[in-house]
C-alpha positions in Angstrom: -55.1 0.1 -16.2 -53.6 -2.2 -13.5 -54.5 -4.7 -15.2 -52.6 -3.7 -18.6 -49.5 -2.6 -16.9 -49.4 -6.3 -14.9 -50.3 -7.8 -18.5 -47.1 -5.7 -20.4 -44.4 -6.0 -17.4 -45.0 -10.0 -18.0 -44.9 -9.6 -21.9 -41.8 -7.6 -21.6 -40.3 -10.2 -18.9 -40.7 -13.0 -21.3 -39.6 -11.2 -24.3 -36.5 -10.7 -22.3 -36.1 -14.2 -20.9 -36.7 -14.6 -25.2 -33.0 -13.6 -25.9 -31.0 -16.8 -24.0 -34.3 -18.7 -25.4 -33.3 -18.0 -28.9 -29.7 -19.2 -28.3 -31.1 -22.4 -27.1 -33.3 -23.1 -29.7 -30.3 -22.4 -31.9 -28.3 -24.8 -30.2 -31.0 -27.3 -30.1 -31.4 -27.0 -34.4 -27.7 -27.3 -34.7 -26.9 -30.4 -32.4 -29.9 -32.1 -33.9 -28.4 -31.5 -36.9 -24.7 -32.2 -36.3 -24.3 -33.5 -33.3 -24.1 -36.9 -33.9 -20.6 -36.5 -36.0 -17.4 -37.6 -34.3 -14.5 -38.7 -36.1 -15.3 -42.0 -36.7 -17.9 -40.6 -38.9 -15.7 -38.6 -41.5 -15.9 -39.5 -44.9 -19.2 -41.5 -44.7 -22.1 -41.0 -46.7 -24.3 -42.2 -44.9 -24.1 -39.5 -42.1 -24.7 -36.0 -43.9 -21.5 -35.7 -44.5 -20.2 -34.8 -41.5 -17.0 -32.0 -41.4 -14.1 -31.1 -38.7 -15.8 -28.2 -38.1 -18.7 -30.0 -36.8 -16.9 -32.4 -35.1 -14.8 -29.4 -33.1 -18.0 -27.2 -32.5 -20.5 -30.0 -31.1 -18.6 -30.0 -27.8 -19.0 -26.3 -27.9 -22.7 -26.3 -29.0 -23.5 -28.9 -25.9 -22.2 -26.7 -24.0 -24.1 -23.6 -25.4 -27.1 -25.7 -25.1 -26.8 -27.0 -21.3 -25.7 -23.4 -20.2 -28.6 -21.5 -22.1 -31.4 -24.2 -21.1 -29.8 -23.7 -17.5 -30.4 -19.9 -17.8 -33.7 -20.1 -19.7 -35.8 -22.4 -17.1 -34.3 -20.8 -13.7 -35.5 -17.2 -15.8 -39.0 -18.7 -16.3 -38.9 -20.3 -12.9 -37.8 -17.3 -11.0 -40.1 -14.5 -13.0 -42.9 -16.5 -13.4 -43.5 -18.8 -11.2 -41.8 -17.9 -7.6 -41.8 -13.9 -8.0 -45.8 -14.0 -8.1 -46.3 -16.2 -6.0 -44.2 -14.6 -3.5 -46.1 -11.2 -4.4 -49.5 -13.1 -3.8 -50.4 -12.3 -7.7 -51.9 -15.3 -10.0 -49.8 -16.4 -12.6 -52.2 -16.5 -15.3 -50.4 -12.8 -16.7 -47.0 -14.6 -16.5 -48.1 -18.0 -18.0 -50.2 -16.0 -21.2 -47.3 -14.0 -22.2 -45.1 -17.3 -22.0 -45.2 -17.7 -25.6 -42.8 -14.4 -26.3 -40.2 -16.2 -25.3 -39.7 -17.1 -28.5 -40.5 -13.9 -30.7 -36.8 -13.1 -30.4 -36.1 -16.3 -32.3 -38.9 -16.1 -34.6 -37.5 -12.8 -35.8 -33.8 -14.1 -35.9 -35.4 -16.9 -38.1 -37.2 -14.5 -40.3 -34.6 -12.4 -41.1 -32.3 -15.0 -41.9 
């Protein structure tokens, strides 16, 4: 039973670190995808087309993407790496539930 309760406090951790994960891997889809416009760029076919909207939001969406990667790796640091290890519990729970991190973006992508 202890075992199950360490097991779900972990999953539910990372499902919750999962949230600002999902904004980064948005961020991360979108600048690899538009990032590279600037003005220079406008009105050649050769680059996707690029847009002003594109060109004003990529300073925005470097931003999103700094910000949330800053907040998603101290979160995995902090909850579960240092808080076990401080607790003198292994971090095999933490490391195995890692993965739902990403459910919450997997279900953003799957209702989209």
């Amino acid at each position: 039973m202890n075992q199950a309760r360490r097991l779900l406090t972990s999953l539910s951790v990372n499902l919750l670190i999962g949230i600002p994960t999902a904004a980064l891997v948005a961020c991360v889809r979108w600048y690899a995808e538009y990032g590279h416009c600037s003005y220079d760029d406008l009105g050649r076919p050769d680059l996707d087309q690029c847009t002003y909207d594109q060109i004003e939001s990529s300073g925005f969406a470097l931003f999103g993407l700094v910000a949330s990667a800053l907040v998603v790796v101290s979160l995995v640091v902090l909850f579960d790496v240092v808080k076990p290890l401080r607790a003198g519990h292994p971090l095999t729970h933490r490391l195995l539930t890692l993965p739902a991190a990403l459910l919450p973006y997997a279900l953003l992508m799957s209702a989209a």
